[in-house]
N, C-alpha and C positions, 0 to 999 in steps of 0.2 A: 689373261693367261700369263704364266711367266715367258720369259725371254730361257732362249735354246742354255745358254749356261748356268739359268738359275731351277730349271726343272729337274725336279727330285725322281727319281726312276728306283721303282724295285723290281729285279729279274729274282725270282725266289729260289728258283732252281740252278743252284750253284753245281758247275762240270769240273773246272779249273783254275777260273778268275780270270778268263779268255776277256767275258762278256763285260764286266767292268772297262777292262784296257780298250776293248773295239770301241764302247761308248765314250770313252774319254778321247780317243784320239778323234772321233767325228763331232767334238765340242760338250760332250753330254756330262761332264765331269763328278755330275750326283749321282752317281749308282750306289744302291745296295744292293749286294750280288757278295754273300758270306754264307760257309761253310756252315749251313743250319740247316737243322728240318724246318720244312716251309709248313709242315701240319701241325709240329709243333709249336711253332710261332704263333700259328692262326688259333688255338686250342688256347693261345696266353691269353691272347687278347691283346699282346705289344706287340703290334705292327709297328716296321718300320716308317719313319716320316715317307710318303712319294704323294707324288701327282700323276703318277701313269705307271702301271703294269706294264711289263715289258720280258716274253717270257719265250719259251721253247719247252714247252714240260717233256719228260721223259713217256715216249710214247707204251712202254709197257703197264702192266699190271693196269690201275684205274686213274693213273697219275692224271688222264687227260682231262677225265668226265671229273676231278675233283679239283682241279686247279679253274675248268670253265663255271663250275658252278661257284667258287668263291670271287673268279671276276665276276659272275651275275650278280652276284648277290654284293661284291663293292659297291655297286655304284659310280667305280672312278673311272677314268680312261684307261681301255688298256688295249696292248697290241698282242696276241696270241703265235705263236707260229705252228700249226697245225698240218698236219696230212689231211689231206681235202676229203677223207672219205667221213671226217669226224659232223659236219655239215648234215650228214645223212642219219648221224644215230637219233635216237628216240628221245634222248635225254637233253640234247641240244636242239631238237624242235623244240620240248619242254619249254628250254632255258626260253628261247626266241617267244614264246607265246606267252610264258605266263610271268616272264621278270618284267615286273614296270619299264624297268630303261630298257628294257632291249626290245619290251613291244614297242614302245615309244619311240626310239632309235637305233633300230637293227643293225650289227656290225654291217662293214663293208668290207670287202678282201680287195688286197695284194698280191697280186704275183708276175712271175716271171717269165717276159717273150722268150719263146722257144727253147729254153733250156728247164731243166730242174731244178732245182737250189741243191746244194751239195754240204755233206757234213762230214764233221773229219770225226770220227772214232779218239777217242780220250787215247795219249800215251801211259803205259801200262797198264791198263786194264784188265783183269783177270779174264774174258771170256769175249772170247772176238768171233763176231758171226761169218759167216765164208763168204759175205755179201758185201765186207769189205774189203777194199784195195790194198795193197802191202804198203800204201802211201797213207793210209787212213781214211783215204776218202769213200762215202758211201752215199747212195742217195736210194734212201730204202724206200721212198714213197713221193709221190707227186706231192706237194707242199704249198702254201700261202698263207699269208697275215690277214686273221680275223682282227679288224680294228672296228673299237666301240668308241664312240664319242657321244657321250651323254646328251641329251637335249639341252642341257644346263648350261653347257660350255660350247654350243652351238650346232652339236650333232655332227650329221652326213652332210649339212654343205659346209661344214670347212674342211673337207675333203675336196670339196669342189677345187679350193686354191692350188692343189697341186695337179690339178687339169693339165697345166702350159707345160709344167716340167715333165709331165709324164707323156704329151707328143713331143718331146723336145727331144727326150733321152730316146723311147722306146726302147725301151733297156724291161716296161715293167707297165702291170696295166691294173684297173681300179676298177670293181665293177660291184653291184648290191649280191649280187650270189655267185657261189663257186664255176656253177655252169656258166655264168657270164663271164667270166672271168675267162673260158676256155676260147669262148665265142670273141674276144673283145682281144685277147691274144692272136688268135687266126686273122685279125681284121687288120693288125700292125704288121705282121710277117711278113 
């Protein structure tokens, strides 16, 4: 695998070029994260150089159910950031049953002891829903990282590695499903 400053990261859904800056200041300095359609890229067939997805798709319209079907069907490592209720639809059992890597080595989720994850609303944005804060802040839905790590590249137990840091911090908990995830959260509180 590469080392943390040489791994290539595409986040395809560009908001501002926030997601760039946060990953560079945490050592990640290869993002692509540009001002493109991500469907029309994939329709090119020129994909960007990466080694791991790394995304927040826009949870309207069908953005979710067509960004998870294109991580299924990579193949490559990716981190998803999802509203938990995505876990339950029809089309993501699908993905989980009938993609080779994901029957193979089903995501595992991330998330967060006792709080929500919180999102800040884009400046100027033409249409602000009343569900956000005159700070920007919004947390329209309970959330967690579906990460896939292919069998290829070691799967779900090099997840296992961040075992120590995740009783260390409890800041955040690792579990095979969303529901465990709730349960495994309750158990750090």
């Amino acid at each position: 695998g590469a080392n943390k400053g040489e791994l290539k990261l595409w986040d395809p859904y560009y908001c501002n070029g926030s997601t760039k800056r946060h990953l560079a200041s945490l050592g990640f300095p290869l993002c692509h994260n540009e001002n493109e359609d991500f469907y029309a890229v994939v329709a090119s067939k020129k994909l960007p150089p990466h080694d791991v997805i790394i995304t927040s798709p826009p949870y309207s319209c069908d953005h979710i159910e067509r960004c998870m079907r294109f991580c299924a069907e990579s193949a490559k490592p990716w981190c998803v950031l999802l509203p938990n209720w995505v876990h339950k639809k029809d089309y993501y059992q699908e993905l989980l049953r009938k993609t080779p890597g994901m029957a193979a080595s089903p995501p595992q989720y991330l998330g967060p002891v006792g709080v929500s994850y919180n999102y800040w609303f884009p400046d100027g944005a033409e249409q602000r829903p009343a569900h956000v804060g005159d700070d920007g802040r919004t947390t329209p839905y309970a959330t967690s990282w579906a990460i896939f790590l292919p069998s290829s590249v070691g799967g779900a137990r090099l997840l296992k590695n961040v075992e120590p840091e995740q009783r260390r911090l409890g800041e955040w908990v690792i579990a095979k499903t969303v529901k465990g995830l709730k349960w495994c959260a309750r158990k750090v509180e």
